[in-house]
C-alpha positions in Angstrom: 17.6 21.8 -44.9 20.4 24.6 -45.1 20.4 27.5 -43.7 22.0 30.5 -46.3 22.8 34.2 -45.7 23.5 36.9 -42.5 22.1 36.6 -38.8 19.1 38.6 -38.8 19.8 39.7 -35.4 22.9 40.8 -35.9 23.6 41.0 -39.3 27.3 40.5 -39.2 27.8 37.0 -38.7 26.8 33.6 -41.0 23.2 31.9 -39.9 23.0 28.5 -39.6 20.2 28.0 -37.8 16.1 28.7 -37.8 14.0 30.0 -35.1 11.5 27.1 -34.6 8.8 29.8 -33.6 9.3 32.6 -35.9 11.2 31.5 -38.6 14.5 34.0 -38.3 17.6 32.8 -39.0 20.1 33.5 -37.2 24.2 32.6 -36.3 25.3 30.2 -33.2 25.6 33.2 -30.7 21.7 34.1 -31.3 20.5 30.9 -31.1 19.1 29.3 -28.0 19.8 25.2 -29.3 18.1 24.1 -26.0 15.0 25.9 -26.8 15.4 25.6 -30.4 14.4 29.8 -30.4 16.1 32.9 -31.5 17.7 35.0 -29.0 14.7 37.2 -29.6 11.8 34.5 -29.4 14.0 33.0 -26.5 13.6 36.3 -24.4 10.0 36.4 -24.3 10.0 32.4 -23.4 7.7 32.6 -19.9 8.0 29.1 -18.0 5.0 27.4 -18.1 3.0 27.4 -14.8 1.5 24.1 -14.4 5.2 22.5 -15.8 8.5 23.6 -14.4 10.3 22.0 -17.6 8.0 23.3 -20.6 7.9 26.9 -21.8 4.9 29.1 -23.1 5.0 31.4 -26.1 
């Protein structure tokens, strides 16, 4: 699946990727790839308590 039109973070630069969370798509430098989350969605990312290596939304 391809990824067409402006960051929707920044709005300058080409997305080519998807926020696995929230849907926005957004260019390389607001994309988390290890989370697979916008910069945005990525922020808000609390590690999850019982698991050191999992994240809660």
């Amino acid at each position: 699946m391809g990824v067409a039109g402006l960051c929707e973070i920044c709005e300058s630069r080409a997305a080519d990727h998807r926020c696995d969370r929230c849907g926005t798509i957004v260019c390389l430098l607001d994309y988390d790839a290890e989370m697979g989350l916008c910069a945005d969605c990525a922020a808000r990312a609390k590690p999850d308590d019982r698991r050191g290596d999992t994240f809660r939304l």
